[in-house]
BALUMVO-524844 format. One record per residue (C-alpha): residue in one letter; x negated, y negated, z. Coordinates in steps of 0.05 Angstrom, whole numbers, padded with zeros to 5 digits, always signed. Layout:
BALUMVO-524844
AXYZ
...
END
This chain:
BALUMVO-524844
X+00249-00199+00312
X+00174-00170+00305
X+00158-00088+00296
X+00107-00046+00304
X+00082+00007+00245
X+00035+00046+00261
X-00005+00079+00206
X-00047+00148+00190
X-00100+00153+00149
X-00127+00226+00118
X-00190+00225+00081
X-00215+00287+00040
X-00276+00313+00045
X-00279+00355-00018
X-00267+00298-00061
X-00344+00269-00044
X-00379+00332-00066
X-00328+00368-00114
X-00262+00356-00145
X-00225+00356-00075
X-00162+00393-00116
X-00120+00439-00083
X-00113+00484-00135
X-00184+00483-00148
X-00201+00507-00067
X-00233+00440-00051
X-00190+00404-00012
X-00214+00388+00056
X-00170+00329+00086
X-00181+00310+00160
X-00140+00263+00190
X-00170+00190+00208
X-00163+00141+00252
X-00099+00092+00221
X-00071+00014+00250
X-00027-00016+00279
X+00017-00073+00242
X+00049-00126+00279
X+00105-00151+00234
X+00146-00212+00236
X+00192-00244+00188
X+00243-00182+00189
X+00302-00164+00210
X+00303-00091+00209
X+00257-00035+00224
X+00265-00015+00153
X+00244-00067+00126
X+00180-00076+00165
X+00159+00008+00145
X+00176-00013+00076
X+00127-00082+00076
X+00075-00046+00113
X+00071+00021+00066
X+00078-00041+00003
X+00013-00077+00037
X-00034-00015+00064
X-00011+00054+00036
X-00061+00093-00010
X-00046+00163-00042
X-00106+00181-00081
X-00143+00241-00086
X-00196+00220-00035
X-00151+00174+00020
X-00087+00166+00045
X-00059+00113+00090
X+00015+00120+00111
X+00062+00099+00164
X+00074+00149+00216
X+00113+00113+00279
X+00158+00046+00278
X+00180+00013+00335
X+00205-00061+00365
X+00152-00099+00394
X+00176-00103+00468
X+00178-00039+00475
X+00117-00025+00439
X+00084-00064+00482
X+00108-00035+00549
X+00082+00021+00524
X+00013-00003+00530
X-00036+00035+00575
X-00043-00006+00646
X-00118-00011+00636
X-00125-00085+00627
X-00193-00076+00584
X-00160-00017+00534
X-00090-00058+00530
X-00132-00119+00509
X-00167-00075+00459
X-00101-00053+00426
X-00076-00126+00429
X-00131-00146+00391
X-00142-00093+00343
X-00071-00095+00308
X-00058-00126+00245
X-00006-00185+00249
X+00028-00187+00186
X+00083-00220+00155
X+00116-00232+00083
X+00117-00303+00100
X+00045-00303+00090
X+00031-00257+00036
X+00005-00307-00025
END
């Protein structure tokens, strides 16, 4: 079975200039682009949003990364937008992962 996880990233602004604390007033997070993960090797959704978040999530004062959607692949794909040029985009973009081939 192969999933999709799709992630989020947040960076904060405040942390390049200041302390980028909340309490401090300096926080100033705006939301990033993020990826998409292919992932084989699974059998359950779970399992794939736990391997992704263990491979790419970050929660640090400065950046976060974190998965946001998870779907199968099929439908994922039929998903796609019709535009053969932005599909192919997408397609080729996403990260294929797998724990198979995690050293």
């Amino acid at each position: 079975m192969k999933y999709v996880v799709t992630t989020q990233c947040l960076e904060n602004y405040g942390a390049h200039c200041e302390d980028g604390k909340f309490n401090s007033g300096n926080a100033y997070w705006k939301m990033k682009g993020g990826a998409d993960y292919i992932v084989s090797g699974l059998e359950r959704v779970q399992d794939a949003a736990a391997f992704v978040a263990a491979l790419c999530m970050q929660n640090n004062l400065s950046f976060k990364e974190f998965p946001v959607r998870f779907t199968e692949y099929d439908k994922w794909e039929a998903d796609l937008p019709n535009d053969k040029g932005y599909r192919d985009y997408i397609l080729s973009t996403a990260k294929r992962v797998s724990p198979e081939e995690v050293l």
